[in-house]
Legacy VTK file of the C-alpha trace (Angstrom):
# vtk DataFile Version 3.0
C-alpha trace
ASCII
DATASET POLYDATA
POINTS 392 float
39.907 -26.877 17.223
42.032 -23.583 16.260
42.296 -22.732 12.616
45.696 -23.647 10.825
45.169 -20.429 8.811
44.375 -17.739 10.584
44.683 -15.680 7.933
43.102 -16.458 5.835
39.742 -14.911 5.107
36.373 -16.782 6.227
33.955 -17.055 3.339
30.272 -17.008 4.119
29.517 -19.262 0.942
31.019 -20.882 -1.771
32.208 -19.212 -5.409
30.826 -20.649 -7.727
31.873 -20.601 -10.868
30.294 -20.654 -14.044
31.665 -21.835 -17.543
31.263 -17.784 -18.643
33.093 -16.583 -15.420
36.027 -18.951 -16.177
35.956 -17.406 -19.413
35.820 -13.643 -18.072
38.429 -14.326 -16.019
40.655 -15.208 -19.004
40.613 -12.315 -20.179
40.974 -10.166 -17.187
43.522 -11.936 -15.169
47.190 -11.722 -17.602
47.989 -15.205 -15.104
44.832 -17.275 -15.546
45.122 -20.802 -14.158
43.138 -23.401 -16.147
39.758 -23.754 -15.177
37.144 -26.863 -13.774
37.276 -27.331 -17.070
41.388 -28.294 -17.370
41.434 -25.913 -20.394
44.495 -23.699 -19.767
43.710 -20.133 -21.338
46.177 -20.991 -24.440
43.754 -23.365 -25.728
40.452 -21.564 -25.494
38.734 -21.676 -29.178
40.348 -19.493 -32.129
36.318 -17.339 -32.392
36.867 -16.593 -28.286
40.619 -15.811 -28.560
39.643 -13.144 -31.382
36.788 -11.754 -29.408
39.147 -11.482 -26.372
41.785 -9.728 -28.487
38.923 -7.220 -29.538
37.566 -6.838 -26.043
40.775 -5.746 -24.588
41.555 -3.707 -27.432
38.225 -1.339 -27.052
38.346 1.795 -24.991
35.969 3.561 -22.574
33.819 6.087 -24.447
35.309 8.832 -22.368
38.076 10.149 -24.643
40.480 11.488 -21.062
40.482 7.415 -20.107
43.204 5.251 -21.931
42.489 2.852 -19.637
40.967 -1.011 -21.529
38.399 -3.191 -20.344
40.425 -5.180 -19.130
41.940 -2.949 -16.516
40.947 -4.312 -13.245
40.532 -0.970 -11.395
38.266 -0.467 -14.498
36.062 -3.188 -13.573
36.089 -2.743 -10.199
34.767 0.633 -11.267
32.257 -0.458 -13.261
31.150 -3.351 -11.286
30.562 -0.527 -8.562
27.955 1.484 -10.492
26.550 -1.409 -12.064
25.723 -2.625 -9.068
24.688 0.716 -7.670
22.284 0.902 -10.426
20.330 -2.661 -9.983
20.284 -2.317 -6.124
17.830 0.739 -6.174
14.083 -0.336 -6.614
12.241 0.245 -9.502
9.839 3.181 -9.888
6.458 2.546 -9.081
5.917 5.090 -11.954
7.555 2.704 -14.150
5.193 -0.350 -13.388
2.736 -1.013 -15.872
0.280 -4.168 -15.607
-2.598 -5.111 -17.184
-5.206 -6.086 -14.733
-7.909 -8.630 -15.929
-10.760 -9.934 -13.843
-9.328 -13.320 -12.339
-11.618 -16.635 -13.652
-12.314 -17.089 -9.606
-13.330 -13.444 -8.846
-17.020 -14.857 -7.734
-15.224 -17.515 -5.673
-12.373 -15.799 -3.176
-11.444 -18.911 -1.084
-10.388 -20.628 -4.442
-8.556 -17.272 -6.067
-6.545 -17.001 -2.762
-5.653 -21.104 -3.016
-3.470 -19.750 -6.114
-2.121 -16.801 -5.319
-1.490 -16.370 -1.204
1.404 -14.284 -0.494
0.687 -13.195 3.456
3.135 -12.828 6.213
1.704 -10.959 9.499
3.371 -7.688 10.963
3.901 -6.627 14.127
1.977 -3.238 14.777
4.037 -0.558 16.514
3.069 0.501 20.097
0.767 3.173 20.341
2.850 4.801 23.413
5.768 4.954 20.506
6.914 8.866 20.523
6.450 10.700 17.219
9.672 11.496 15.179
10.352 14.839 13.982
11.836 13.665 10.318
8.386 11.091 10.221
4.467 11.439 9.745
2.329 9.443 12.470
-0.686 7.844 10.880
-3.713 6.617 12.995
-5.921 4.449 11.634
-9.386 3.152 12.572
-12.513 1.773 10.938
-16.010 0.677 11.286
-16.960 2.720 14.683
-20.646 2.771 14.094
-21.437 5.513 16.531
-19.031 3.509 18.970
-16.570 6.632 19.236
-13.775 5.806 21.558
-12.848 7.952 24.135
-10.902 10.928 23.190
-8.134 10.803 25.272
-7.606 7.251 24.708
-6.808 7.876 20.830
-2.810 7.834 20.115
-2.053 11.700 18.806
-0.474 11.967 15.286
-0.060 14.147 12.253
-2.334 12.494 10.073
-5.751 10.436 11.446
-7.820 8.293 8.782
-11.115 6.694 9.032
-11.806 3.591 6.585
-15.357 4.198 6.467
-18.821 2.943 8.297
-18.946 5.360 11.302
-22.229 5.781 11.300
-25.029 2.780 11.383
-27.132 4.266 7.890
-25.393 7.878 6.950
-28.172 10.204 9.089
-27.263 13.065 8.417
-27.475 13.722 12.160
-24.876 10.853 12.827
-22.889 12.387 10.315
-23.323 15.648 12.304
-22.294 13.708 15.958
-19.263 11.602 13.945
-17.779 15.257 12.530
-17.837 17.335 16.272
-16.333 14.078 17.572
-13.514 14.448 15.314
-13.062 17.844 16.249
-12.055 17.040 19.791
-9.558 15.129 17.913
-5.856 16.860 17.991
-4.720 15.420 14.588
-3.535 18.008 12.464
-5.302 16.538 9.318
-7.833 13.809 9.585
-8.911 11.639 6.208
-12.386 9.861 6.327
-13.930 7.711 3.543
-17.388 6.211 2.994
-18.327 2.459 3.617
-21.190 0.226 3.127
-22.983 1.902 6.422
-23.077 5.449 4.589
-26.374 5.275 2.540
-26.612 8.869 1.718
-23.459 9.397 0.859
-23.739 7.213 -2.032
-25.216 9.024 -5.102
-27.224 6.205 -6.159
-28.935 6.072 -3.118
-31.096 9.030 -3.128
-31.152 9.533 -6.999
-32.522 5.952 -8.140
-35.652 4.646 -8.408
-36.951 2.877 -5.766
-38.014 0.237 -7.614
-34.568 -1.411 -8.050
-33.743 -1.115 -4.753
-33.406 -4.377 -2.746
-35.671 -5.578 0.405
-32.574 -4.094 2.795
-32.030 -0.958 1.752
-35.790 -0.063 0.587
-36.410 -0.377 4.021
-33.381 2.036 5.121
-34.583 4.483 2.779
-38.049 4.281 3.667
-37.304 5.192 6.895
-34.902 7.660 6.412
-37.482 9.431 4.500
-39.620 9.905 7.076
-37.613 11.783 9.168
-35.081 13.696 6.486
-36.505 15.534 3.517
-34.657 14.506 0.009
-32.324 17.498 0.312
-31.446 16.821 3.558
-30.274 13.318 2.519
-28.736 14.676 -0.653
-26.656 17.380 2.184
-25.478 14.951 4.475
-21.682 14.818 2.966
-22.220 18.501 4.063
-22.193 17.558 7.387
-19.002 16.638 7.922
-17.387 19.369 8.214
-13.643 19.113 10.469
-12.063 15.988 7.579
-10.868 15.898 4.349
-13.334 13.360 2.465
-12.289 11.183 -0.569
-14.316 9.275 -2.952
-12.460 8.208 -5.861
-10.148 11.459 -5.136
-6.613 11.900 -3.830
-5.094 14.571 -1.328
-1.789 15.240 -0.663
-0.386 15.398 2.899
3.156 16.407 3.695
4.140 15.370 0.547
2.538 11.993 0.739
0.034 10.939 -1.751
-3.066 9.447 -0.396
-5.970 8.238 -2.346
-9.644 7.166 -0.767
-11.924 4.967 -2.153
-15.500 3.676 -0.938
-16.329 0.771 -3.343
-16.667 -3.023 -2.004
-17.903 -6.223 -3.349
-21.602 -6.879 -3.520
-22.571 -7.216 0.071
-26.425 -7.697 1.588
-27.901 -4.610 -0.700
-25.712 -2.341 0.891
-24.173 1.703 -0.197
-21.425 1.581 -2.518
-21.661 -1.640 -3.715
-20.476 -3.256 -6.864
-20.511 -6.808 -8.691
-17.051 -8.258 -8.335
-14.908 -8.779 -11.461
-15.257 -5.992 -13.985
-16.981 -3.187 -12.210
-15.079 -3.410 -9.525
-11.908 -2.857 -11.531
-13.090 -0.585 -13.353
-13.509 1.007 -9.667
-9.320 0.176 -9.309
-8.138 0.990 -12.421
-9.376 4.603 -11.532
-6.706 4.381 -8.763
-3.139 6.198 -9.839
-0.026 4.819 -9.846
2.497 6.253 -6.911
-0.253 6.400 -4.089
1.780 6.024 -1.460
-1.159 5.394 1.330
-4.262 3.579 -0.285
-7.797 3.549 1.807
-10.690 1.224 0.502
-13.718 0.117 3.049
-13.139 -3.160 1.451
-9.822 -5.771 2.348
-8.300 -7.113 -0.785
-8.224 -10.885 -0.929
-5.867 -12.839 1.811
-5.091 -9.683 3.952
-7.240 -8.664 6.851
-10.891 -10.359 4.791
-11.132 -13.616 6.534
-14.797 -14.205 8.474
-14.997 -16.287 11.715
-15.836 -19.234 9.357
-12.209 -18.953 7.920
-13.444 -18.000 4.701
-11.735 -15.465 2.822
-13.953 -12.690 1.224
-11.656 -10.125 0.266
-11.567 -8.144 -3.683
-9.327 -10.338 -5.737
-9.336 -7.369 -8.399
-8.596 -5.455 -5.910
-5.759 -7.400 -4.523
-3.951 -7.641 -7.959
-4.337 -3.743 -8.842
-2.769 -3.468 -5.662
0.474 -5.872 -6.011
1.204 -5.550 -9.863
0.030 -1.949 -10.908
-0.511 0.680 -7.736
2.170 -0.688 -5.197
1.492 1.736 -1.982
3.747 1.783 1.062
0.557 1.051 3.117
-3.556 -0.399 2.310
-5.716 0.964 5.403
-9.082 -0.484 5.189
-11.541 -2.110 7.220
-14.986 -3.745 6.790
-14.245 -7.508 8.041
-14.205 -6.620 11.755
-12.915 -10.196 12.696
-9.782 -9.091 9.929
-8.051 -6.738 12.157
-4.286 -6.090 12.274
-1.576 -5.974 9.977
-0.036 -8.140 7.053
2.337 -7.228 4.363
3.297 -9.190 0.604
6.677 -7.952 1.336
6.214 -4.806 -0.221
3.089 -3.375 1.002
1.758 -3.244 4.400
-1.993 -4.003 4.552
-3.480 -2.769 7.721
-7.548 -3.673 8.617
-8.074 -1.210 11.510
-11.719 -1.942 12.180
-12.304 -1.104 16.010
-15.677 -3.368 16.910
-15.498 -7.321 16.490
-18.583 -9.376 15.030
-19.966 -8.816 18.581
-20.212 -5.172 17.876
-18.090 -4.256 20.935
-14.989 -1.570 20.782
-12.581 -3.937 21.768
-9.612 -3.049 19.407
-7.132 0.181 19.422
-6.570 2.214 16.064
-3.331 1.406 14.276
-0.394 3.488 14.044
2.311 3.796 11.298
5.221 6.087 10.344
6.046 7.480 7.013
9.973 8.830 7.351
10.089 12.663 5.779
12.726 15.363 5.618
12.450 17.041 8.581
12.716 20.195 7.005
9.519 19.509 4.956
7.726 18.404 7.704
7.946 21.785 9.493
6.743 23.511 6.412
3.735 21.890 5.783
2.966 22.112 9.698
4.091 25.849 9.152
1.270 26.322 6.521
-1.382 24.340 8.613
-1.183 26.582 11.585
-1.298 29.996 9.201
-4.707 28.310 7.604
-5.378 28.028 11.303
-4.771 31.142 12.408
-6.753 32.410 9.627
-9.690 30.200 9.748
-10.315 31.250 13.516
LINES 1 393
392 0 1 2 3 4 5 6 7 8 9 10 11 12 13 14 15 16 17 18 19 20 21 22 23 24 25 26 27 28 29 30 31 32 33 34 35 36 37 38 39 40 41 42 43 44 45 46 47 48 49 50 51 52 53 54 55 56 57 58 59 60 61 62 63 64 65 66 67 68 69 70 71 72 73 74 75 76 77 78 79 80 81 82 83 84 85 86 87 88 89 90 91 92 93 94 95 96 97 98 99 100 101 102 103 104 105 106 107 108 109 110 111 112 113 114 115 116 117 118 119 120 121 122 123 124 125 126 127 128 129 130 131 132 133 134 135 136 137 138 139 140 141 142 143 144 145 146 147 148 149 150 151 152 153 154 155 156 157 158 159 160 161 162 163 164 165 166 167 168 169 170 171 172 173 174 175 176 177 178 179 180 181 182 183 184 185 186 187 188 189 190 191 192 193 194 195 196 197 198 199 200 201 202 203 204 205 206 207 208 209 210 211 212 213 214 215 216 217 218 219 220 221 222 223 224 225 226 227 228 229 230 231 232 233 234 235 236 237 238 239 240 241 242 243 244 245 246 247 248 249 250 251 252 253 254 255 256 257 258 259 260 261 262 263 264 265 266 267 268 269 270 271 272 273 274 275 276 277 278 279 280 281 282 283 284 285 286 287 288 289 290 291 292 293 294 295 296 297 298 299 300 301 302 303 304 305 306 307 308 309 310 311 312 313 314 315 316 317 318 319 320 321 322 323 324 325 326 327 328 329 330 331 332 333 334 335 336 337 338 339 340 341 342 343 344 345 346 347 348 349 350 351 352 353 354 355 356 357 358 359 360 361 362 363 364 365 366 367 368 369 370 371 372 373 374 375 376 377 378 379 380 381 382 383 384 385 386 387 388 389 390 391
């Protein structure tokens, strides 16, 4: 059926208007028909009519404009920047929460009941070419001496390991793990700890035996009687070609990236913590304006669920994530049946772990771009081949 007025411009949705829009618009518009109302603008109220006069009276602050509020190029003006203004996001600097443990902390399945907020992303193909205004992340997790093969890893600027590639932190696995990432082409790769790496957690080798549980007496035990003390103490040491956080943050192209080890009390394992306040405590360490956040751990809902369908992700982590730190991207890994990507709509959380519950390599690292100025790009890749050059 063809239109009877062409002309007239299609509207996506209707106007609707408010009793303080009809109101605005008697003041701005000299010609203002009466409203839903059937109040014509000579018989709005005598305290409106004298707060019209006084609005249409007033001047911009700028002393060059003669021009009143009620000026329609004015507001047209204004309405511009105004808008301008709200559309930009807020600073993550300026986001300030106050994280308490949640009542459910010792009971994830429940906590995520009342607060779920998970849609799944599509991961990007790892034959995608790298950009030259972008940084290529790739991400992988729990290998457990299962390196893949070289040449089947996707090259990229910046290559992070979420922890657990070794079975108990040997030093000589940590020793095998660091010359296989030197045949690696990644300009910079980022490793942390997880719950496999016994000796790199301090408590480890410094506490008493005594309070040790059944699990990792036993590890302990037997690392002892093949590594002296020191040479547990040394195995960080070890790896030598990767920058290693632990509760620390590096800088990468001018992208801030904090690591962290820590991970809700799991079979007497390294770098575990009781959930609720120690663990935030462990968070609240985090800074705001991380743009790329690695844990070991999933937060609750994204990436933690077991083959049971229960979810067993940090709630305190999960909500120092969303309402204080806010990073582009959450690499972890961990729950091996977790893997892929999901995002709150804000951040993306990515669970790169590499070996299923079988213990077989049957998943490929995940890739991501961070967008840069081009120009800064080449400088920091400028200053990597100098240190290089100068290193060889």
């Amino acid at each position: 059926m063809a239109l009877t007025r062409s002309k007239e411009r299609r509207r996506s949705a209707p106007i609707i208007i408010t009793k303080n829009s009809r109101e605005f618009s008697q003041y701005t518009h000299e010609s203002a028909e009466p409203g839903c109302s059937g109040r014509a603008e000579n018989d709005c109220s005598p305290l409106f009519c004298q707060l019209k006069d006084d609005l249409v009276k007033t001047k911009f602050d700028d002393e060059g404009s003669s021009s009143p509020l009620s000026d329609p190029l004015h507001i047209v003006q204004c309405s511009k920047q105004y808008r301008s203004l709200t559309n930009k996001p807020k600073r993550r600097s300026n986001v300030t929460a106050e994280i308490t443990p949640h009542k459910y902390t010792d009971d994830p399945p429940i906590a995520w009941e009342m607060i779920k907020n998970n849609r799944p992303v599509k991961t990007m193909k790892l034959t995608t070419p790298i950009r030259e205004d972008a940084v290529r992340f790739v991400c992988m997790a729990c290998l457990h001496e299962l390196f893949p093969d070289p040449q089947s890893i996707p090259p990229g600027d910046i290559l992070i390991v979420a922890g657990d590639f070794t079975m108990c932190g040997r030093p000589d696995e940590v020793e095998i793990f660091s010359n296989y990432l030197d045949q690696l082409p990644h300009t910079w790769k980022v490793v942390i700890a997880g719950n496999h790496e016994y000796t790199f957690d301090g408590r480890f080798v410094k506490t008493n035996e005594s309070k040790f549980g059944a699990k990792k007496l036993a590890v302990k035990r037997t690392l002892s009687n093949k590594f002296s003390l020191h040479e547990m103490k040394n195995a960080k040491a070890k790896l030598k070609n990767a920058i290693y956080l632990e509760d620390s943050l590096t800088e990468l192209f001018g992208i801030r990236i904090y690591g962290t080890p820590w991970l809700p009390q799991y079979d007497d394992m390294a770098f575990n913590l009781p959930r609720g306040q120690p663990l935030l405590d462990k968070w609240n360490e985090i800074p705001v304006g991380v743009d790329v956040l690695i844990t070991h751990t999933p937060p609750l809902g994204h990436g933690d669920m077991l083959p049971t369908g229960e979810h067993v992700g940090c709630v305190e982590l999960l909500n120092s994530v969303v309402k204080r730190i806010r990073p582009k991207y959450h690499v972890f890994g961990h729950i091996h049946s977790g893997y892929g990507c999901t995002t709150n709509g804000y951040t993306k959380f990515v669970n790169c772990s590499l070996i299923d519950d079988r213990s077989q390599l049957v998943n490929n690292p995940v890739i991501f771009d961070i967008y840069i100025d081009e120009s800064k790009k080449e400088r920091w890749m400028c200053k990597y081949r100098r240190s290089a050059k100068q290193s060889a």
